[in-house]
C-alpha positions as CSV (number, residue, x, y, z in Angstrom):
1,X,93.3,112.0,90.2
2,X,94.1,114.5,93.2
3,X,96.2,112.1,95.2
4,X,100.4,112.5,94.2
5,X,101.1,108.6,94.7
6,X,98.3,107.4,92.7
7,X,99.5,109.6,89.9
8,X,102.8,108.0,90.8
9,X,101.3,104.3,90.6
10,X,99.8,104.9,87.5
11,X,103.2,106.5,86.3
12,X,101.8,110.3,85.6
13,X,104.8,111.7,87.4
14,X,108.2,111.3,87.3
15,X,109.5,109.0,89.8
16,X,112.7,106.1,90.2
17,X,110.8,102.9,90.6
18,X,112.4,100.4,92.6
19,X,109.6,97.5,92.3
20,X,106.2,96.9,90.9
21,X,103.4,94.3,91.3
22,X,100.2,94.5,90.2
23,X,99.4,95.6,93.8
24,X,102.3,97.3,95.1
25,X,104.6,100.0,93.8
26,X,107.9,101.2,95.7
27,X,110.4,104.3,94.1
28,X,113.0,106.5,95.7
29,X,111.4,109.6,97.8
30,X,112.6,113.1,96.6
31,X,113.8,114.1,99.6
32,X,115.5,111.5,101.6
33,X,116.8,111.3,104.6
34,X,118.9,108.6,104.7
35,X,121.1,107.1,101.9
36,X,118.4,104.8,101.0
37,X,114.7,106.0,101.5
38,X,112.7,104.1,99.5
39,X,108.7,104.6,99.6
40,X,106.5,101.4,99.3
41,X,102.6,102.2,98.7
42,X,99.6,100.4,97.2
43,X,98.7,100.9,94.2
44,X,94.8,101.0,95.3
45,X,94.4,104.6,97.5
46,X,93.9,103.6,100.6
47,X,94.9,107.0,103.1
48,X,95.9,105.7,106.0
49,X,96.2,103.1,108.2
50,X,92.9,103.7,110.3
51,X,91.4,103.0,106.5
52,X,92.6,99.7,106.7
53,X,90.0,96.2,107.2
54,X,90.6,92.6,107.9
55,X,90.9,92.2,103.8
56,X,94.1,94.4,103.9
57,X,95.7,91.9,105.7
58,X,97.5,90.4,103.2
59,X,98.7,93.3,101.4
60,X,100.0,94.9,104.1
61,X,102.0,91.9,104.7
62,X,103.5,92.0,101.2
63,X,104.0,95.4,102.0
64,X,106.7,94.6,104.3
65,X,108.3,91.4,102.4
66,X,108.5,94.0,99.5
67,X,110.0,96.7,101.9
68,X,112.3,93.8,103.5
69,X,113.8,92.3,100.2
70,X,114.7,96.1,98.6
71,X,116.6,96.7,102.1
72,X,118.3,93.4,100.3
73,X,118.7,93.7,96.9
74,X,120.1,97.6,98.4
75,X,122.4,96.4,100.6
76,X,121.3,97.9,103.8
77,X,119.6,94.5,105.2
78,X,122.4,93.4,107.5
79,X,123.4,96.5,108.9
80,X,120.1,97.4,109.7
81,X,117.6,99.8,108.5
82,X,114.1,101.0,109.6
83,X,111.0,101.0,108.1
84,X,108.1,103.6,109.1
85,X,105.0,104.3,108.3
86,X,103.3,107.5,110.0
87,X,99.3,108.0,110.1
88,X,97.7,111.4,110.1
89,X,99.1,114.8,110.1
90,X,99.9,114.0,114.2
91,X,102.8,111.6,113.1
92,X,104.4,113.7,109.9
93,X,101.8,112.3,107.3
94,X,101.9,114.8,104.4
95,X,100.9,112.3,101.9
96,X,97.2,110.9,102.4
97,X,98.2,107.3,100.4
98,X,99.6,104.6,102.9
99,X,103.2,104.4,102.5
100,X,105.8,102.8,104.3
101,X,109.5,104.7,104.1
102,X,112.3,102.4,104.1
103,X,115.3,104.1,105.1
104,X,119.0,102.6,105.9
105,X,122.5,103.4,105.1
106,X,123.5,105.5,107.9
107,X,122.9,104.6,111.7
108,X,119.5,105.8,113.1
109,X,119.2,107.5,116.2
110,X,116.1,107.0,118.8
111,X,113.4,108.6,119.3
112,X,113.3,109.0,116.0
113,X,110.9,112.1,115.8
């Protein structure tokens, strides 16, 4: 397997996990940019959002309950945080595995990019 968060799913590569499911997997990125950055993916490669169909639905939803209750359980849900996902090399993708980034713990400027 080619893909670096598949490997990270399936738990080939070192990571800090911060929730699993069987359909979703979140850890800690290795080079944040905010005092929490958090990563929540699939655990079934899908590359992009453009990949996704009307089946998706409801995992993207739990997606973002996922991404909302770790800015929780972190502490970062009432002061705010932000949660991004990029698509294609255009927006900053770098990793072809959906993934949203969940960052908080400092105050974020706009535009962000």
């Amino acid at each position: 397997m080619a893909c670096l968060f598949c490997r990270i799913a399936q738990n080939e590569l070192p990571h800090t996990r911060a929730f699993e499911d069987e359909d979703i997997v979140a850890f800690a990125d290795i080079n944040p940019q905010a005092p929490v950055h958090l990563l929540v993916i699939p655990r079934r490669h899908i590359a992009t959002l453009n990949d996704l169909d009307a089946a998706d639905d409801s995992l993207l939803g739990r997606m973002h309950r996922v991404a909302a209750e770790l800015a929780r359980v972190r502490g970062i849900a009432d002061d705010g945080y932000r949660v991004v996902v990029n698509c294609n090399a255009g927006a900053g993708q770098t990793v072809f595995h959906l993934h949203m980034h969940v960052l908080g713990g400092r105050s974020m400027t706009w535009p962000p990019g």
